[in-house]
N, C-alpha and C positions, 0 to 999 in steps of 0.2 A: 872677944865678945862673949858675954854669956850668955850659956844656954837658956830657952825656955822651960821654964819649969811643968813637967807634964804631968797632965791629971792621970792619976789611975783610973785603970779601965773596971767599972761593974758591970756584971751582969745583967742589969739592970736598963742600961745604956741602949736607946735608941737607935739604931745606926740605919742612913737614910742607903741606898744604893750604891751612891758614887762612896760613901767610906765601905759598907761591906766590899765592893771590891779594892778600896786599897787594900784595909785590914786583912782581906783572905786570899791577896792574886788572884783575882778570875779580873775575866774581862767583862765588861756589862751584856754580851750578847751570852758565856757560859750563864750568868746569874740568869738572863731572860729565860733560857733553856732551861736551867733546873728549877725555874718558878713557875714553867707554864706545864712544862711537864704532868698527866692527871696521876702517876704513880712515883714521881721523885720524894713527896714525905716532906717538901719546900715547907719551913716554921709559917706559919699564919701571921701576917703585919698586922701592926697595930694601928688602928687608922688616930689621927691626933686631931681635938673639935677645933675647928676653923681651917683645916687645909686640907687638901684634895690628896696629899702626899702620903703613900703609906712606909713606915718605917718597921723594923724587925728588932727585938730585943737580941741583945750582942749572947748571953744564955744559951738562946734558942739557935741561933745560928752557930755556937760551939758547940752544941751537942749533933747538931746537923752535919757538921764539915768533917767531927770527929769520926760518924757511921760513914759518911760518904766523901771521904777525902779526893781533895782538889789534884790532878794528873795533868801535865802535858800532854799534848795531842801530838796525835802522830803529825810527822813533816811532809809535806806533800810535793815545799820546792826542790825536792832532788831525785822525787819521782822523773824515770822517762816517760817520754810519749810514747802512745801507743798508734 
């Protein structure tokens, strides 16, 4: 079967939520966190005329992930109880 032939990625590229967290592994509740955040520096969306949806230039969220790179979280299933 062949492959789909893939667009390269610009800077330029809109990217709505559900791709920033595939492109960058977070999950949509870290992105909720580091957009609502009043001191995390979260890039400013673009809003697009005729929809309610705001998306982020793919640029602006490389230069963001790069100062503030994405970590695992600590495990909390192998903590005991106290």
């Amino acid at each position: 079967m062949p492959e789909e032939p893939t667009t390269p990625k610009s800077g330029d590229d809109l990217l709505s939520i559900a791709q920033i967290c595939a492109d960058y592994g977070i999950t949509r509740q870290t992105l909720h966190d580091r957009r609502t955040a009043p001191d995390s520096g979260f890039p400013e969306g673009v809003g697009q005329p005729g929809s309610t949806r705001v998306k982020w230039r793919r640029r602006d969220l490389d230069t963001y992930f790069a100062a503030h790179p994405v970590s695992p979280g600590r495990r909390t299933d192998l903590q005991r109880g106290e």
